[in-house]
N, CA, C and O of each residue as an XYZ file, in Angstrom:
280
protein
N       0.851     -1.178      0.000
C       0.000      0.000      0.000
C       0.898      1.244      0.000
O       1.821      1.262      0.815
N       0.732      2.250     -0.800
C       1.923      3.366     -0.946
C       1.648      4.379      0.201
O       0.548      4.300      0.746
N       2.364      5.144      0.546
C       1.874      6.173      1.952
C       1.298      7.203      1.339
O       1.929      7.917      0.560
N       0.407      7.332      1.543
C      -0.572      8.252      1.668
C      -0.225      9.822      1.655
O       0.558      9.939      2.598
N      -0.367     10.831      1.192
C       0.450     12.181      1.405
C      -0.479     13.028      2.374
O      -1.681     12.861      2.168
N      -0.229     13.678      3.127
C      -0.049     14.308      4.565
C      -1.316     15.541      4.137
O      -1.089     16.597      3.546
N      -2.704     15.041      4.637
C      -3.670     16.189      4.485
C      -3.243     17.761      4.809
O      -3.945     18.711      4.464
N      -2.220     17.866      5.390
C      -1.587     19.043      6.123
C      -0.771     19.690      4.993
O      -0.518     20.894      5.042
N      -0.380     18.968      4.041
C       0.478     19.586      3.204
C       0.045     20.222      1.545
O      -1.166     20.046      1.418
N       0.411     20.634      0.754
C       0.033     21.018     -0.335
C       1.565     20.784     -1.169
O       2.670     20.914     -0.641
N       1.261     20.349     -2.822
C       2.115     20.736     -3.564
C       2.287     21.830     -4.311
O       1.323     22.221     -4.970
N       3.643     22.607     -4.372
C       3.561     23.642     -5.093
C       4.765     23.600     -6.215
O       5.966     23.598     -5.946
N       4.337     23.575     -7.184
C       5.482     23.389     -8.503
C       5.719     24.899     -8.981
O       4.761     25.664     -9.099
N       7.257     25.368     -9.299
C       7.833     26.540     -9.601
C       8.523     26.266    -10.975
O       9.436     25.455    -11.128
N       8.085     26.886    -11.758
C       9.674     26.867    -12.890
C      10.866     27.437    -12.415
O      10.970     28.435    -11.702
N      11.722     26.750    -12.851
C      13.103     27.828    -12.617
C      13.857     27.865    -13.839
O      13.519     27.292    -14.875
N      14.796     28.496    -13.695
C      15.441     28.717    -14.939
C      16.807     27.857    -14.713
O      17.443     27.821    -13.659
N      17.066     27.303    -15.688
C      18.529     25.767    -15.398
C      19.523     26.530    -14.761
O      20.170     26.033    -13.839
N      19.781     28.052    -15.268
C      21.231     28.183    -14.385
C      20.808     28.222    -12.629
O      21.641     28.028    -11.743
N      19.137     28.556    -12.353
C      19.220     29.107    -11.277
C      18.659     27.507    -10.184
O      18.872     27.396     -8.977
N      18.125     26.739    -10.843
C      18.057     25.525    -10.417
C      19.429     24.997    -10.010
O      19.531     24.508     -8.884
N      20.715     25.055    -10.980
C      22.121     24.423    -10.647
C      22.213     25.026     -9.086
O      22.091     24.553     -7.956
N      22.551     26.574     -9.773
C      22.658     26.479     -7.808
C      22.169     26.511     -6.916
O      22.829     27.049     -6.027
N      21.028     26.098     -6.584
C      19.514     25.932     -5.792
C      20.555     24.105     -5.696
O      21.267     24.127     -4.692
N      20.618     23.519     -6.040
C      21.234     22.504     -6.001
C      22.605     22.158     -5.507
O      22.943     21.056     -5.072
N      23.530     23.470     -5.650
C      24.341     23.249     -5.340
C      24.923     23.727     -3.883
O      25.863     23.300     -3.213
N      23.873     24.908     -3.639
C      23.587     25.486     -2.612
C      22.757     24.538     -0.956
O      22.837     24.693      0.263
N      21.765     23.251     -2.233
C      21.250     22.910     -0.775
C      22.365     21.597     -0.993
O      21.958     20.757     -0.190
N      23.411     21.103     -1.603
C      24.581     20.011     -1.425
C      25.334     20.437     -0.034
O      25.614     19.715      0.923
N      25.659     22.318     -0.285
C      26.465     22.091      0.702
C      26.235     22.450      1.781
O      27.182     22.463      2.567
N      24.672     22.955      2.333
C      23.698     22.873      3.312
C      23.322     21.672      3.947
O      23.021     21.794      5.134
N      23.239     20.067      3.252
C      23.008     19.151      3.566
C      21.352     19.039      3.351
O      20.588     18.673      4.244
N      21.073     19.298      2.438
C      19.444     19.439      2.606
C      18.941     19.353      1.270
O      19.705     19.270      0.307
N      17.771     19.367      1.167
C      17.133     19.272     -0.014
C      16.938     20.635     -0.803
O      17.437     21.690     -0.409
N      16.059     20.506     -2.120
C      15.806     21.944     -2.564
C      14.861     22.218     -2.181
O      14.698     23.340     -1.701
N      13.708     21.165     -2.248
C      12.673     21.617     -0.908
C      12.411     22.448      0.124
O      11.581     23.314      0.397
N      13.718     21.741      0.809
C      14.209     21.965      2.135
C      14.035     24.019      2.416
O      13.480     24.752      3.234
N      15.002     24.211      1.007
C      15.736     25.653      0.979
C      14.662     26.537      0.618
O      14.743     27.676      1.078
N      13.773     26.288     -0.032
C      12.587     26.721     -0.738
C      11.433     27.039     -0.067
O      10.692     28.001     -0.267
N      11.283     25.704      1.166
C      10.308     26.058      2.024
C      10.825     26.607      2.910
O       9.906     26.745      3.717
N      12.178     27.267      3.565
C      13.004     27.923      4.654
C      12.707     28.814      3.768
O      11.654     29.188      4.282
N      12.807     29.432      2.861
C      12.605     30.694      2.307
C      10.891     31.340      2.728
O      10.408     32.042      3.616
N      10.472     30.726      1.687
C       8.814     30.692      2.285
C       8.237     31.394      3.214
O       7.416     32.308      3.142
N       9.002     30.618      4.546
C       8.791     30.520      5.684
C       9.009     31.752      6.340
O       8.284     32.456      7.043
N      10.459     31.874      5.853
C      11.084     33.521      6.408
C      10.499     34.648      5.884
O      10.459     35.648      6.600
N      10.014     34.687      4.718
C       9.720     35.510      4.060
C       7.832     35.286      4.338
O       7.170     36.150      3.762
N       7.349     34.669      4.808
C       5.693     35.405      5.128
C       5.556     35.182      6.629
O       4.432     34.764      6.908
N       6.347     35.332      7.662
C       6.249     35.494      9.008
C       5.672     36.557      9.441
O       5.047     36.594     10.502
N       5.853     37.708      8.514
C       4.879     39.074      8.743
C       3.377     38.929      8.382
O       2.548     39.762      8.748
N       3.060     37.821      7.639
C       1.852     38.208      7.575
C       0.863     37.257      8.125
O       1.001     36.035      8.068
N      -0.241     37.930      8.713
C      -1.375     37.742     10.050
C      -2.649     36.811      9.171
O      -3.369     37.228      8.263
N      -2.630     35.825      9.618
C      -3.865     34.961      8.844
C      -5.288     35.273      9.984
O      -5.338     35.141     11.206
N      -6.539     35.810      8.825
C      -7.597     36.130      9.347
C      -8.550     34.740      9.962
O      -7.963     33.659     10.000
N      -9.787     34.795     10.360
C     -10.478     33.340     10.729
C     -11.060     33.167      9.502
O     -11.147     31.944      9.391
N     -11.485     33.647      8.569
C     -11.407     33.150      7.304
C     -10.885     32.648      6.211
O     -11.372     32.120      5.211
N      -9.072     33.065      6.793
C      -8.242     32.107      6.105
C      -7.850     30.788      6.730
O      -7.408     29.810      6.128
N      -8.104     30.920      8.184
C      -7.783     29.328      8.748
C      -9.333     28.757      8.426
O      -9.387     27.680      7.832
N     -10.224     29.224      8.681
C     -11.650     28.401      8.024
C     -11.413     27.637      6.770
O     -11.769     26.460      6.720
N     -10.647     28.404      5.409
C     -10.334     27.752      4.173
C      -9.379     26.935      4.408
O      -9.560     25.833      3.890
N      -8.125     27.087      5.177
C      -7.225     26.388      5.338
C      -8.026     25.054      5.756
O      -7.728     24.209      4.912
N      -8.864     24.538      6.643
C      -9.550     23.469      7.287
C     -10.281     23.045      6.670
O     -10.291     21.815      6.708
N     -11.028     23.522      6.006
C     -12.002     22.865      4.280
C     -11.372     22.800      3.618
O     -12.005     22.828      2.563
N      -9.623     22.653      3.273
C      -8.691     22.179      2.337
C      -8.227     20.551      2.875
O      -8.182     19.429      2.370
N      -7.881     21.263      4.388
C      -7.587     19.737      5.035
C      -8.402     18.680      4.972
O      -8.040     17.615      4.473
N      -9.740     18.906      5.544
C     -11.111     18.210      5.649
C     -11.207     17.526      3.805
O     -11.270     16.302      3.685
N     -11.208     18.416      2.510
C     -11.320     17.536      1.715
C     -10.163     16.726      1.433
O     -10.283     15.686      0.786
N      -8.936     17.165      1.915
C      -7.506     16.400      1.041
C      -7.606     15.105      2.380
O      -6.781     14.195      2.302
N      -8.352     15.089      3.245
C      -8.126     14.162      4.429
C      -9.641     12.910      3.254
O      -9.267     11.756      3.046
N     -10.389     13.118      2.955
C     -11.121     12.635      2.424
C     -10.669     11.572      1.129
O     -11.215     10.520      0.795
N      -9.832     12.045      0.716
C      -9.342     11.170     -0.511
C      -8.204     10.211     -0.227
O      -7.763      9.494     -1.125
């Protein structure tokens, strides 16, 4: 049975451009980490300023509730 992916999570696909992918790659080699990894640490740092309303955790939970469903 394959594992199941994490109702909590979402995928998000980016283009990049090949030179800037190399070092996104070469950058998380010598970090020890993934590109993932570096991508979602970015993310992360970069929307800490902003304040989620009860209408965005309401949507956030009717995302979970259906991705928990499938």
């Amino acid at each position: 049975m394959p594992n199941k992916p994490s109702p909590f999570k979402c995928i998000v696909g980016v283009r990049l451009d090949r030179e800037i992918n190399e070092k996104l790659s070469i950058l998380a080699r010598q970090l020890s980490c993934t590109k993932s990894d570096l991508v979602a640490r970015w993310i992360f740092e970069n929307t800490q300023h902003i304040i989620l309303s009860a209408h965005d955790y309401e949507k956030i939970a009717q995302d979970i509730r259906k991705a928990s469903k499938k």
